[in-house]
C-alpha positions as CSV (number, residue, x, y, z in Angstrom):
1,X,-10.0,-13.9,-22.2
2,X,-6.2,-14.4,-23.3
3,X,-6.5,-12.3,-26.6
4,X,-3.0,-13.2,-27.5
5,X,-4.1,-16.7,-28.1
6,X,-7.0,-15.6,-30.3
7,X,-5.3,-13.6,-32.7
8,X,-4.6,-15.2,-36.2
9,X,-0.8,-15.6,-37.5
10,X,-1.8,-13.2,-40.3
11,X,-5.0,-11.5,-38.9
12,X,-7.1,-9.3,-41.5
13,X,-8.1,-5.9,-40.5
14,X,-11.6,-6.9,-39.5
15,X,-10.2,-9.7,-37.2
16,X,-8.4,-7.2,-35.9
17,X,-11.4,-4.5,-35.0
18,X,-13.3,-7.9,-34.0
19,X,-10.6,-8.1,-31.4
20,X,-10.2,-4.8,-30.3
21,X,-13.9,-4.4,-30.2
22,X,-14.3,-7.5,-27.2
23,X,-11.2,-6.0,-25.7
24,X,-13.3,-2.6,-25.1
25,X,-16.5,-4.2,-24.0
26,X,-14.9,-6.5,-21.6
27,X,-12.8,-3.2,-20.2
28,X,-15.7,-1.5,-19.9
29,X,-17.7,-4.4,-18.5
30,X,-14.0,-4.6,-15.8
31,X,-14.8,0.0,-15.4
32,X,-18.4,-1.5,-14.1
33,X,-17.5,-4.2,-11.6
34,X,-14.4,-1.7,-10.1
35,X,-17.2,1.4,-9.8
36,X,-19.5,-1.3,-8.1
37,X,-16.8,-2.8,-5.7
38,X,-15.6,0.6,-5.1
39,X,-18.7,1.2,-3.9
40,X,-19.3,-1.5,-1.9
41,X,-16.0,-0.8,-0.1
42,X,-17.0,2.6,0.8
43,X,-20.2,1.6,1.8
44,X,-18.7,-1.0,4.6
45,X,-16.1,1.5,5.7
46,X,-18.7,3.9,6.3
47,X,-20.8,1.1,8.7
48,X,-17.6,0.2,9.9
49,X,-16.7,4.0,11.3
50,X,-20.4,3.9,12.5
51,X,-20.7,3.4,16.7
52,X,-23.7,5.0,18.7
53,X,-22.4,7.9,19.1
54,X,-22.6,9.0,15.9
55,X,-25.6,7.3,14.5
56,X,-28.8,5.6,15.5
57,X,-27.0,2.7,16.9
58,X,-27.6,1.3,20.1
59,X,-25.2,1.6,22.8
60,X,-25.4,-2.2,23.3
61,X,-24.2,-2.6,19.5
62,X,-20.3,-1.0,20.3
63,X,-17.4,-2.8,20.1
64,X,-16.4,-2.6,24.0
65,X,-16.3,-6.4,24.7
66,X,-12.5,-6.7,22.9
67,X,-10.0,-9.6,24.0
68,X,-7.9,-7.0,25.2
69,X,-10.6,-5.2,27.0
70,X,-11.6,-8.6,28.8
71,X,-8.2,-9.6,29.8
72,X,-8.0,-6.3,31.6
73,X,-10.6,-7.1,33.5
74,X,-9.5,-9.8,34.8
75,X,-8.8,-11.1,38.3
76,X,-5.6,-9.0,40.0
């Protein structure tokens, strides 16, 4: 929401706490989604680190198979 655009020329005092008041709730509604997505991140860098070595992973399920990792094995 563009709060500059909403405010009156000559706002009263209770325009004004109207305004501030839906300028905290969407902040705190912004605090929510960036604890969520913080989160979220941290929860895929954790599967990310995750290989069968240190978890219940199958072998099978490692990241071996790379491009560079193929072209290595190439023909001579």
């Amino acid at each position: 929401m563009d709060y500059a655009s909403s405010v009156p020329a000559a706002p009263t005092v209770e325009q004004l706490l109207v305004l501030l008041a839906e300028r905290d709730a969407a902040l705190v509604e912004r605090d929510r989604v960036i604890e969520q997505l913080s989160a979220r991140v941290a929860e895929l860098e954790a599967r990310l680190g995750k290989n069968s070595q240190n978890s219940s992973k199958p072998p099978s399920s490692d990241a071996f198979w790379t491009a560079a990792v193929i072209s290595d094995c190439g023909p001579s």
